[in-house]
C-alpha positions as CSV (number, residue, x, y, z in Angstrom):
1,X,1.1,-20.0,85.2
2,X,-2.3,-20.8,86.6
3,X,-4.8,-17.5,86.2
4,X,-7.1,-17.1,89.1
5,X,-10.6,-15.6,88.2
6,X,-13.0,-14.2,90.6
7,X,-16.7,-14.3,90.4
8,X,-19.4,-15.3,92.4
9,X,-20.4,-18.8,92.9
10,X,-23.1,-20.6,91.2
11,X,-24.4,-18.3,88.2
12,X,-22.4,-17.5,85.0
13,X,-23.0,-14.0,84.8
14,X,-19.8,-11.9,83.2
15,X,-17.3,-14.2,84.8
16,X,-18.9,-16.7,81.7
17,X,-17.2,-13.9,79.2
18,X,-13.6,-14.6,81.1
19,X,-14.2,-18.7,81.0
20,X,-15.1,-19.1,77.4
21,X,-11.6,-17.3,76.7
22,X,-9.8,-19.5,78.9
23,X,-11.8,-22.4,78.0
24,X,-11.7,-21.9,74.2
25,X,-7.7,-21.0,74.6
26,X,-7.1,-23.8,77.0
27,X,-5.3,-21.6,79.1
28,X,-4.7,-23.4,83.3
29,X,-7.3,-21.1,85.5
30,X,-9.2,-21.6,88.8
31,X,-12.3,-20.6,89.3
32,X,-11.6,-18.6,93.1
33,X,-15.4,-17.9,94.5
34,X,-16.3,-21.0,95.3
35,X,-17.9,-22.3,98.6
36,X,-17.9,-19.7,101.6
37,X,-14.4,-19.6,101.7
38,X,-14.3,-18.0,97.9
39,X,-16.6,-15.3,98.9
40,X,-14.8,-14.3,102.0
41,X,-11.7,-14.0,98.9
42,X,-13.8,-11.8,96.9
43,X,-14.9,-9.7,99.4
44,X,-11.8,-9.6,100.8
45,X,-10.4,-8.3,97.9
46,X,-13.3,-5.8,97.2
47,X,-12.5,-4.4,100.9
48,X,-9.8,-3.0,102.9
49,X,-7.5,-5.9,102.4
50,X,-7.1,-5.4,98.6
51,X,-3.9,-3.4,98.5
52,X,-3.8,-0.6,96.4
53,X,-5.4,-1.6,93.3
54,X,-9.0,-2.9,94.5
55,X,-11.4,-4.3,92.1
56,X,-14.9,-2.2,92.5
57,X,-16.3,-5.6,91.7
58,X,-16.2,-9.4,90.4
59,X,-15.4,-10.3,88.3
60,X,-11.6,-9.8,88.4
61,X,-8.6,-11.8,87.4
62,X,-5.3,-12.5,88.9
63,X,-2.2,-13.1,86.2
64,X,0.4,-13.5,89.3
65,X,0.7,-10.3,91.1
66,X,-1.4,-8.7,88.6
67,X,-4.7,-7.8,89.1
68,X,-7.2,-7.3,85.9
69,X,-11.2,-6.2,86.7
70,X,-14.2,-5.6,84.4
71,X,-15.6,-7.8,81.8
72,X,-14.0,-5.5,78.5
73,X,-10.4,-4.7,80.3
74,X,-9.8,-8.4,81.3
75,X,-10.6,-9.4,77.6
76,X,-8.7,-6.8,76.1
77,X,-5.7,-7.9,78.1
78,X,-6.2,-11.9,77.6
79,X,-7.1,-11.6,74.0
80,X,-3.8,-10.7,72.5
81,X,-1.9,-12.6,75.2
82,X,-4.3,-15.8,73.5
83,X,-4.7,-15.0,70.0
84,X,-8.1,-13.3,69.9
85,X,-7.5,-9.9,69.2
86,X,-7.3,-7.8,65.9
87,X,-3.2,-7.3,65.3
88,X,-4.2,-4.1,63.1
89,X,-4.9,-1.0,65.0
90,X,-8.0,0.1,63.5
91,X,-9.6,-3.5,63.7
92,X,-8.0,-3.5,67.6
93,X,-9.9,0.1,68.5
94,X,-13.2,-0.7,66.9
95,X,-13.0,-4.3,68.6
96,X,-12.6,-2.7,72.5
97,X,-15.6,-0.7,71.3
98,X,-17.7,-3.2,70.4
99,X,-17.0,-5.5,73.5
100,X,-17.9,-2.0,75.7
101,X,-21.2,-1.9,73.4
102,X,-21.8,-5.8,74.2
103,X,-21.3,-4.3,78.2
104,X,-24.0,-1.9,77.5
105,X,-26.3,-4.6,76.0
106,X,-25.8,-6.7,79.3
107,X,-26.8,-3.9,81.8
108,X,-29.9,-3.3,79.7
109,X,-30.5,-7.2,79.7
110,X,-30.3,-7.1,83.2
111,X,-32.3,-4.0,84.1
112,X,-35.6,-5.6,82.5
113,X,-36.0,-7.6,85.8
114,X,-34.5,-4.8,88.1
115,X,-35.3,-1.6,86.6
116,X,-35.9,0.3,89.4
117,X,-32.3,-0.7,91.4
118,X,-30.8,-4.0,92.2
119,X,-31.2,-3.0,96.1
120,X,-34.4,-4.0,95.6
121,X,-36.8,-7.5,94.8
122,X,-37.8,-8.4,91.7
123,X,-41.2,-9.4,93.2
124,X,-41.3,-5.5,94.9
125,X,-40.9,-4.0,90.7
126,X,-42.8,-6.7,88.5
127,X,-45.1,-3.8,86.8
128,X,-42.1,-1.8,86.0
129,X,-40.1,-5.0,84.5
130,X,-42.8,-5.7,83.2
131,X,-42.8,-2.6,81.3
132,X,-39.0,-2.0,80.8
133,X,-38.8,-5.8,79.1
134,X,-41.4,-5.1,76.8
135,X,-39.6,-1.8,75.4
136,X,-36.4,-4.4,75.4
137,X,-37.8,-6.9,73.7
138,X,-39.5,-4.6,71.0
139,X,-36.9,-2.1,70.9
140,X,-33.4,-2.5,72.2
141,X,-33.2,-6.2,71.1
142,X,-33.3,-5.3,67.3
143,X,-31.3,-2.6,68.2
144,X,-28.3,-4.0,69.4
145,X,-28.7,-7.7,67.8
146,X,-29.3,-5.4,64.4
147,X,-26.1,-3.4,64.8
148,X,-23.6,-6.3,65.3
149,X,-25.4,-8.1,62.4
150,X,-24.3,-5.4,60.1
151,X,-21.0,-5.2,61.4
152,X,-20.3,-9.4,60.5
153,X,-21.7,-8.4,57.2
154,X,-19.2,-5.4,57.0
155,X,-16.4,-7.2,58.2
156,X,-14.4,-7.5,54.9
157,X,-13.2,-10.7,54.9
158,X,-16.5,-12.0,54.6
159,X,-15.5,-15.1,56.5
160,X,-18.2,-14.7,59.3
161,X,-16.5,-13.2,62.4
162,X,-17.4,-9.9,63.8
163,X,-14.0,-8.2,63.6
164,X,-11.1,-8.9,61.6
165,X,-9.7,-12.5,60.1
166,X,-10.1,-15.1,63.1
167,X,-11.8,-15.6,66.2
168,X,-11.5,-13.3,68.6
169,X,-12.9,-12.5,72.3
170,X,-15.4,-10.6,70.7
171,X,-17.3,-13.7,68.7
172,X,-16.9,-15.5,72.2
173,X,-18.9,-12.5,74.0
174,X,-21.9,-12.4,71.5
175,X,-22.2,-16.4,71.6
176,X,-22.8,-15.4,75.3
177,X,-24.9,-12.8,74.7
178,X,-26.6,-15.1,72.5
179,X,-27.5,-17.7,75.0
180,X,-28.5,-15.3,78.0
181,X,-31.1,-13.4,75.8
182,X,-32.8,-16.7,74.3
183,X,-32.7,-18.5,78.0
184,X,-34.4,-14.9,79.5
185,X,-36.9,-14.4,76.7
186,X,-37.4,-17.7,74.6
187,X,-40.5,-16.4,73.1
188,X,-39.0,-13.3,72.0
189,X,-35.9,-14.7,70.3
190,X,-37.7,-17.7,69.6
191,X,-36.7,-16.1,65.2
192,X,-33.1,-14.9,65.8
193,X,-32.1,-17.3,63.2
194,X,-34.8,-15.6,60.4
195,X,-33.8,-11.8,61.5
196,X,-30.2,-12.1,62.6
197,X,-28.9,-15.0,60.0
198,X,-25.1,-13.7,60.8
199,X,-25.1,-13.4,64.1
200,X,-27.0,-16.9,64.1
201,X,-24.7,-18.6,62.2
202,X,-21.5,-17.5,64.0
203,X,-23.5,-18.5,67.4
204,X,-23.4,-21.9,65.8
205,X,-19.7,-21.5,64.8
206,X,-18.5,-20.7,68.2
207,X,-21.0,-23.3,69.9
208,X,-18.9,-26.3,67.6
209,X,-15.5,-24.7,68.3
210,X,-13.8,-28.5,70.2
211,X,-13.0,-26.3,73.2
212,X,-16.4,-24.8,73.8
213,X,-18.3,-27.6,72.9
214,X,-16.5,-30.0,75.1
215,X,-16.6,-26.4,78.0
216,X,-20.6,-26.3,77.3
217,X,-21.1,-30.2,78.1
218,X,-19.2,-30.2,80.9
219,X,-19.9,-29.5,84.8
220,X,-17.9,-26.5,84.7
221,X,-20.4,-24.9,82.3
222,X,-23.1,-23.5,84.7
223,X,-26.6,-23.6,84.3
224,X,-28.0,-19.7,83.9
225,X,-30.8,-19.1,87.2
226,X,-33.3,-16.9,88.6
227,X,-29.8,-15.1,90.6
228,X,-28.2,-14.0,87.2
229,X,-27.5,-11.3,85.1
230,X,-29.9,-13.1,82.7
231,X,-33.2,-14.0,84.1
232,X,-36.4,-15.7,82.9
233,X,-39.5,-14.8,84.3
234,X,-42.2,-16.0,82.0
235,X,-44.3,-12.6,82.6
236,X,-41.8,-10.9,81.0
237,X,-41.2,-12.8,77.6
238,X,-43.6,-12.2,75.2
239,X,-43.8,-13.0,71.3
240,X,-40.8,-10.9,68.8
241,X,-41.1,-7.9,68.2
């Protein structure tokens, strides 16, 4: 069966942690937000036409007649489904948590260009992005980036991935991560490789993976923009931390 995801048109944003499962799996999917008639779909779906289980938002995915929403629940039912989940409990626990701590990371990504409310321009809050990206860059950054570091080091089989013995979701989501934080602040992760050599090197990993290299050089792979979670506004980059 053909999955259906829904997300908005045109930007990557967390529909891109839902399509490099599906891409790296090989799994049949269509993208469902395309083109006027796929936001009408969405929105149709977010409103009174939903049935009884509405999504509060995109992006959402339809296995049949079931309907999965948010970034950490759809990946927490794909993974095992795919083979990129933990089998052991402990390992399966402490993987949700980290992709929920990878959710956090995201909504402080984006609030450095929309700290005061996403009702709201960019252009009508530059001072205070200004000065929520700098505390980003020189403290939440290293933070978060710091923390999954130690946990591929901890990982005891040593072999590189974040949690447990293979690939999982989880790898998938930081390579994301990855390449939204150096595309919105190149300056500032312009060393990743020198303070983050894990995390780095499974970036690179993931990148050669045959399924997500042939994804990433593809037209289905789209280009992060200015109408994304991650954003790059040179004013707020500045050199690491």
């Amino acid at each position: 069966m053909t999955y259906e995801l829904y997300y908005w048109d045109d930007i990557p944003g967390r529909g891109e942690f839902v399509r490099l499962v599906l891409e790296e799996t090989g799994a049949p999917y269509r993208e469902m937000g395309k083109g006027k008639a796929g936001t009408k779909a969405i929105m149709d779906y977010l409103g009174d036409n939903s049935g009884p289980y509405p999504p509060f938002a995109p992006p959402f995915l339809k296995d049949g007649e079931l309907i999965v929403s948010h970034v950490a629940n759809i990946l927490d039912y794909l993974g095992p489904k795919h083979g990129l989940a933990p089998t052991d409990e402990q390992e399966r626990i402490f993987a949700k948590g980290l992709q929920l701590t990878l959710a956090d990371f995201v909504a402080e990504a984006h609030d450095t260009h929309h700290p005061l409310g996403i009702d709201d321009y960019y252009e009508d809050q530059k001072a205070e992005a200004k000065k929520r990206s700098e505390a980003f860059i020189e403290s939440r950054i290293p933070k978060f980036l710091g923390y999954f570091e130690k946990v591929i080091v901890k990982n005891p089989t040593e072999n590189g991935f974040v949690v447990g013995d293979s690939l999982t979701t989880i790898d998938l989501s930081l390579f994301h991560v990855v390449d939204g934080l150096r595309y919105a602040f190149p300056r500032a992760t312009s060393d990743l490789d020198k303070r983050y050599p894990k995390v780095m090197a499974l970036h690179k990993k993931v990148g050669a993976r045959p399924n997500i290299a042939t994804y990433l050089a593809s037209d289905r792979r789209l280009d992060f923009n200015e109408s994304d979670v991650f954003r790059h506004y040179s004013e707020l980059d500045q050199d690491p931390a």
